[in-house]
C-alpha positions in Angstrom: -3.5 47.6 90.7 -6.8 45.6 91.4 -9.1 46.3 88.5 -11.7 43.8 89.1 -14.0 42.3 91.7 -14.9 38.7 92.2 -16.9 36.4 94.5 -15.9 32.4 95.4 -19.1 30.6 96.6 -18.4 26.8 96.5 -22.1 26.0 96.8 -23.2 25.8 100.7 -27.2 26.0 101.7 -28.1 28.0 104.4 -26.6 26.4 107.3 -28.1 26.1 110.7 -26.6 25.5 114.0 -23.0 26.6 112.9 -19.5 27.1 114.3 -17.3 25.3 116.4 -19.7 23.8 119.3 -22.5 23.7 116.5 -23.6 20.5 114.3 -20.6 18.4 113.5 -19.7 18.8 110.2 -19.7 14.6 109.8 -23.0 15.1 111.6 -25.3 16.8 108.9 -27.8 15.8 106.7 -30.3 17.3 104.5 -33.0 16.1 102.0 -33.0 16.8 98.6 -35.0 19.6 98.3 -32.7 21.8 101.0 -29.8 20.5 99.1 -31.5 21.7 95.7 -31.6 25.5 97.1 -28.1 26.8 96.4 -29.0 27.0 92.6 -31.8 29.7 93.3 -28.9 31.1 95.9 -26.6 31.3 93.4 -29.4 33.2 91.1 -29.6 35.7 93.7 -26.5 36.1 94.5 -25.5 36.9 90.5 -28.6 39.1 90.0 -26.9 41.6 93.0 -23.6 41.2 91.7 -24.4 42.4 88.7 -26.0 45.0 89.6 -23.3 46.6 92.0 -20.5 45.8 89.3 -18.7 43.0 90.1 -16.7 41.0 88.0 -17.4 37.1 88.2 -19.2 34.4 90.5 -17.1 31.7 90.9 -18.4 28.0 91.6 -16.9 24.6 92.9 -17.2 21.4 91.6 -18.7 18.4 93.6 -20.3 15.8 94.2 -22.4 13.2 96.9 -22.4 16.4 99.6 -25.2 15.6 101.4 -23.8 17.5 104.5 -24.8 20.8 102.4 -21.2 22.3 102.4 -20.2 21.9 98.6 -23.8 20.6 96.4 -23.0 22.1 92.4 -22.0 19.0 90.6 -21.6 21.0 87.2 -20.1 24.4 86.9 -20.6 24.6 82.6 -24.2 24.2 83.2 -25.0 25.9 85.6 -22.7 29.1 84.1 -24.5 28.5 81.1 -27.9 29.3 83.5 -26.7 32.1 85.1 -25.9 33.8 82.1 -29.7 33.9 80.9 -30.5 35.0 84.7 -28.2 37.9 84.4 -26.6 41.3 82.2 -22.7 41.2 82.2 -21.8 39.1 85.1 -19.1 36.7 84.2 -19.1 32.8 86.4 -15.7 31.4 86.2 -15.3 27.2 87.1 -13.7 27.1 90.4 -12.5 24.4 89.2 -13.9 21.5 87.4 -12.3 18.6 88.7 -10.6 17.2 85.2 -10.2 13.6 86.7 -14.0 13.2 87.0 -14.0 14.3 82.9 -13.7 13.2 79.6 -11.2 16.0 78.4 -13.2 16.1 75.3 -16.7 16.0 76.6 -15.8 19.0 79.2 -13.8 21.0 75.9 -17.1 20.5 73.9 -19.8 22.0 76.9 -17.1 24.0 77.7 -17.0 26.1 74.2 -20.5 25.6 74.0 -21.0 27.7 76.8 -18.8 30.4 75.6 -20.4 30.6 72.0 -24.0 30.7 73.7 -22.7 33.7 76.7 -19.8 35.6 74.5 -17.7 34.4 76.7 -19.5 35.1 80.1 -18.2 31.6 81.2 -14.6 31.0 82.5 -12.6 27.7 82.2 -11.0 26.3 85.2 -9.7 23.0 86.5 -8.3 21.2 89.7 -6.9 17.6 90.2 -9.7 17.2 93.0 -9.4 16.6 96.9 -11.7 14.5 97.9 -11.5 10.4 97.1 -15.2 10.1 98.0 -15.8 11.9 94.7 -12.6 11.7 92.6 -12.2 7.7 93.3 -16.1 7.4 92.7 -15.6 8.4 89.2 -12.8 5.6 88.6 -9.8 8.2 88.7 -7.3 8.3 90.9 -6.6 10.7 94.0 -5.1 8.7 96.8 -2.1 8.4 94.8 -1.0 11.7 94.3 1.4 10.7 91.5 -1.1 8.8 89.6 -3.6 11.8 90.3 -1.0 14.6 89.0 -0.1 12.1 86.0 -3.3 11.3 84.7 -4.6 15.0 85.1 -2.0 16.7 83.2 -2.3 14.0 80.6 -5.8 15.3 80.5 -4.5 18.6 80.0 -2.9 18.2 77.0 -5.9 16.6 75.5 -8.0 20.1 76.8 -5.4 21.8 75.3 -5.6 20.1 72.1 -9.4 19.9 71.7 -9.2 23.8 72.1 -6.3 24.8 70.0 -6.3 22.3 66.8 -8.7 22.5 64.0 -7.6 18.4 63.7 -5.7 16.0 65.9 -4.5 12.5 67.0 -3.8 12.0 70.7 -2.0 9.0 72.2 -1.0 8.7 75.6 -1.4 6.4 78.7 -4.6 6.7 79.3 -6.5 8.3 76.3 -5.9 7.7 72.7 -8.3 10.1 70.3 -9.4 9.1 68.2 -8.9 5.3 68.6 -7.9 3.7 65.0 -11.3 2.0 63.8 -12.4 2.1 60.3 -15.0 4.5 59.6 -17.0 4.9 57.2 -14.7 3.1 54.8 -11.6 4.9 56.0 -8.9 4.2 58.6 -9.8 7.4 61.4 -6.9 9.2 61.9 -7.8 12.6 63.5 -11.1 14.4 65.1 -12.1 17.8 64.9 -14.1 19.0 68.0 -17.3 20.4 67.5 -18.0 23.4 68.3 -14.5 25.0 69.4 -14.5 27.2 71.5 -15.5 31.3 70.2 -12.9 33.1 72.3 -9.2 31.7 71.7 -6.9 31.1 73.2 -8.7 29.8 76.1 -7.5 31.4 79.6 -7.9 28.1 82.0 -7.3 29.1 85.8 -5.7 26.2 88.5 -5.8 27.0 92.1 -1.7 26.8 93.3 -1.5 23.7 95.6 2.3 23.1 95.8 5.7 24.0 93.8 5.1 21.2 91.0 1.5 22.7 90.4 2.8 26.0 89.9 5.8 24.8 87.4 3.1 22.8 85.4 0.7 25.7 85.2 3.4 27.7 84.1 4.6 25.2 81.5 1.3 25.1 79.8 0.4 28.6 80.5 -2.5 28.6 83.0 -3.7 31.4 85.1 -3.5 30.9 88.7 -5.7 31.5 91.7 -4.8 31.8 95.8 -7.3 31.9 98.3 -7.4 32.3 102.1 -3.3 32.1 102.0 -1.5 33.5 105.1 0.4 36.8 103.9 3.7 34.8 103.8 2.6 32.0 102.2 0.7 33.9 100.0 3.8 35.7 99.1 5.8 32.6 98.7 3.1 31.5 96.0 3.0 35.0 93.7 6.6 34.8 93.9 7.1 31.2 92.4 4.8 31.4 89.9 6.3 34.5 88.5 9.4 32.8 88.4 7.7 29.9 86.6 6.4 31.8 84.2 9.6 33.6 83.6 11.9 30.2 83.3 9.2 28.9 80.7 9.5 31.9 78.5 5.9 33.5 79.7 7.6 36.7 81.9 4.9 38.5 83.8 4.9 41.4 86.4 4.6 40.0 90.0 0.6 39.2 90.5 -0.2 38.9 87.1 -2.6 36.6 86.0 -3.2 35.5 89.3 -6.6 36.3 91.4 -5.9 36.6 95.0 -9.2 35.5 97.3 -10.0 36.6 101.1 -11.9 36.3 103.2 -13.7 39.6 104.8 -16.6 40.9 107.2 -17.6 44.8 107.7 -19.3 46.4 110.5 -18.2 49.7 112.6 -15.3 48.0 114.5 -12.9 44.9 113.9 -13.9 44.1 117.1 -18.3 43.7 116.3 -16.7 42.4 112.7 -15.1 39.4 114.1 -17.4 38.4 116.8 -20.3 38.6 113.6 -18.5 36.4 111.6 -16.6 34.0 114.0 -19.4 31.1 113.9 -19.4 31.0 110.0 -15.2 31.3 109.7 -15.7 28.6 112.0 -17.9 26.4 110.3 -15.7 26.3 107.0 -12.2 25.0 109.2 -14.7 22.4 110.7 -15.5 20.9 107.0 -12.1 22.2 105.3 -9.2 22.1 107.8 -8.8 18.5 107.4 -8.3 18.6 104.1 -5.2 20.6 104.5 -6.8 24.3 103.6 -4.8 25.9 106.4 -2.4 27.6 104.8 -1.3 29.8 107.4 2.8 30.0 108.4 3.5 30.6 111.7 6.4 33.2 113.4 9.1 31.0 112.2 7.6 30.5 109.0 6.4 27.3 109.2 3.5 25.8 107.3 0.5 25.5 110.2 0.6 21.4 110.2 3.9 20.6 109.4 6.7 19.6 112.4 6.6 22.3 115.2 3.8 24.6 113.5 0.5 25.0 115.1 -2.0 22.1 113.7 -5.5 23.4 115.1 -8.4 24.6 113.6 -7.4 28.6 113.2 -9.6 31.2 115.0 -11.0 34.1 113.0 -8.0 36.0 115.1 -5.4 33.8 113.4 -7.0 34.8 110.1 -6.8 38.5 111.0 -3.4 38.6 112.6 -2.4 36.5 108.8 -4.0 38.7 106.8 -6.2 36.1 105.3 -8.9 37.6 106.4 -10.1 41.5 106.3 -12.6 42.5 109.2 -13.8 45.9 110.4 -14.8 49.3 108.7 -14.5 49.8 105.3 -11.4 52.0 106.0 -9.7 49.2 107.7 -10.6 46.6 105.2 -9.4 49.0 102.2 -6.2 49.6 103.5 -5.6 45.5 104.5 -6.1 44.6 101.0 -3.9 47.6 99.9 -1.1 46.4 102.1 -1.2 43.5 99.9 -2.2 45.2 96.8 1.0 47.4 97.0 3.6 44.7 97.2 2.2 42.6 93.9 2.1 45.7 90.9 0.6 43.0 87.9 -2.3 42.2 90.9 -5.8 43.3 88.9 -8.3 40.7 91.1 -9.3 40.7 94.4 -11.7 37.7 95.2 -14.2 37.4 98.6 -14.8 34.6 100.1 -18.2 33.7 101.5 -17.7 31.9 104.7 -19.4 29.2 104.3 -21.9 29.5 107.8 -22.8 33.0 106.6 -26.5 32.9 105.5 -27.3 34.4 101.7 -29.6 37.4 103.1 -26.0 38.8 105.3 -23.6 37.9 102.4 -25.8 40.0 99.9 -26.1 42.7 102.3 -22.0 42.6 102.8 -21.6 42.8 99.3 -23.9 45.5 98.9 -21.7 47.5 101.3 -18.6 46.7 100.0 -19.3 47.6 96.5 -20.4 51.2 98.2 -18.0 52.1 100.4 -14.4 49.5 99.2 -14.7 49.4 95.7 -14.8 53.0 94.5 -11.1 53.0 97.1 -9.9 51.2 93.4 -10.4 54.1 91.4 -9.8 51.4 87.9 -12.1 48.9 89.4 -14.9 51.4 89.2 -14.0 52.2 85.7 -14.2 48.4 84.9 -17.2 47.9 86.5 -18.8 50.4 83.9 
């Protein structure tokens, strides 16, 4: 039963000339100072969410976007702001990208951050998807296996740094601490400082394929899926509570797992989708080609594999695969219950801004929402206070 209330912004300005015959994504440019806005967006954005009860504002890591689609280089940080700008809200890390990290450095601002906020800042990591950043930083992303190699190698060192007063890693890529003399002693372990207040640590991983979801169920990590097709999206709860269950972690169907949409309101589905057509648009125009179609078609198919449709997907597609929620609030409550009814361990529903929508219309759809969908989930309003 959803319980909880979240929002993914992944750190878009405002956006002019959008959807599909607007600026070519390639195309756009900004200066520094338009770039420099979405922190005193996302300070807006937190100061309403907090006030209307929702959970969590969750951020995306990266870097070099000078077309103004993706511009917060450091989630910690600027969790670590928010906090101080804010009463309760909590701002989850959606994801840092671990390849661009030392796992130590990130453990260490990481429980900084949660000693300084109580806790108001959530961990989460991703391997990374684009090699303009992820190959920038000397890591590896073109090769997948490299990629998913050295990342969960990292992972055991985050792991490590969080959960052992002392250790001594070794592996391919990082040994910690190296064996030097030391103050007249051969160094043979390190203790991070700080650790981290609130242990164990819940880390989050978005679910990208089968071997994802086995290796966040091996080390235990929370999972998120967002803008998924219903059947794909079904595919993905199911194997990970499978995983969970083979590696000794049993779970009820949904748990742990935050499940993201995409959603407009207004008085009819019809004045809903014609509203938000131009921004739905403008995120496939940046994202589609990075493979974030995940969308099956009649036959089951995964949209761009042999046979399946490869396009960019209308905002029609995204309604017809419930991916997307538009329309009153009584047609957007019972979508999401439709799904809410099938996954009983499902406590968090996450919105996704669409990245063309402009922060004065995505505040004033939130501000609905919490009015009229929310108090639908009876224990999300009891959360919420």
């Amino acid at each position: 039963m959803i319980k909880r209330f979240h929002v993914l912004y992944v750190g878009q300005i405002d956006l002019d000339n959008v959807g599909l015959q607007g600026t070519p994504a390639n195309d756009r440019r900004y200066s520094s100072q338009r770039l420099s806005e979405v922190f005193a967006t996302a300070r807006d954005v937190s100061r309403t969410m907090d006030e209307l009860g929702y959970h969590a504002l969750w951020t995306a890591e990266h870097h070099f976007q000078r077309e103004g689609y993706e511009c917060l280089p450091n989630l910690v940080q600027l969790g670590l702001w928010l906090a101080t700008q804010t009463k309760r809200l909590k701002f989850g890390c959606a994801f840092n990208v671990l390849p661009m990290w030392h796992p130590i450095r990130l453990a260490e601002d990481y429980a900084m951050a949660d000693i300084v906020t109580d806790g108001r800042v959530i961990m989460g990591v991703g391997r990374g998807y684009h090699n303009r950043e992820v190959e920038t930083f000397g890591a590896p992303l073109i090769d997948a296996e490299a990629n998913r190699e050295y990342f969960e190698e990292q992972l055991q060192l985050l792991l490590k740094c969080f959960n052992e007063e002392a250790f001594h890693f070794k592996g391919k890529y990082f040994e910690c601490p190296p064996p030097v003399d030391y103050r007249g002693y051969r160094l043979k372990d390190i203790t991070v400082v700080p650790r981290p207040k609130h242990l164990p640590v819940d880390i989050w991983m978005p679910i990208a394929s089968g071997r994802t979801i086995d290796m966040m169920a091996r080390y235990g990590l929370k999972a998120m899926v967002t803008l998924n097709g219903e059947k794909i999206l079904d595919d993905v709860v199911r194997e990970y509570h499978a995983a969970c269950a083979r590696h000794g972690r049993p779970k009820q169907l949904g748990e742990d797992m935050i499940w993201g949409a995409g959603l407009y309101l207004a008085s009819s589905q019809e004045e809903a989708i014609r509203r938000v057509e131009p921004a739905h648009d403008e995120r496939y125009k940046w994202f589609a080609p990075f493979g974030f179609v995940r969308y099956a078609d009649d036959q089951g198919r995964t949209w761009g594999t042999p046979g399946a449709p490869s396009t960019i997907p209308s905002i029609r597609d995204g309604v017809k695969q419930k991916a997307w929620f538009c329309g009153t609030p009584a047609e957007v409550i019972e979508g999401i219950k439709s799904i809410e009814a099938k996954y009983p361990g499902l406590d968090d529903f996450m919105i996704h801004w669409a990245e063309g929508l402009s922060p004065a219309e995505f505040k004033d759809q939130l501000r609905w929402f919490a009015r009229d969908v929310m108090p639908a989930f009876g224990e999300a309003r009891l959360a919420a206070e």
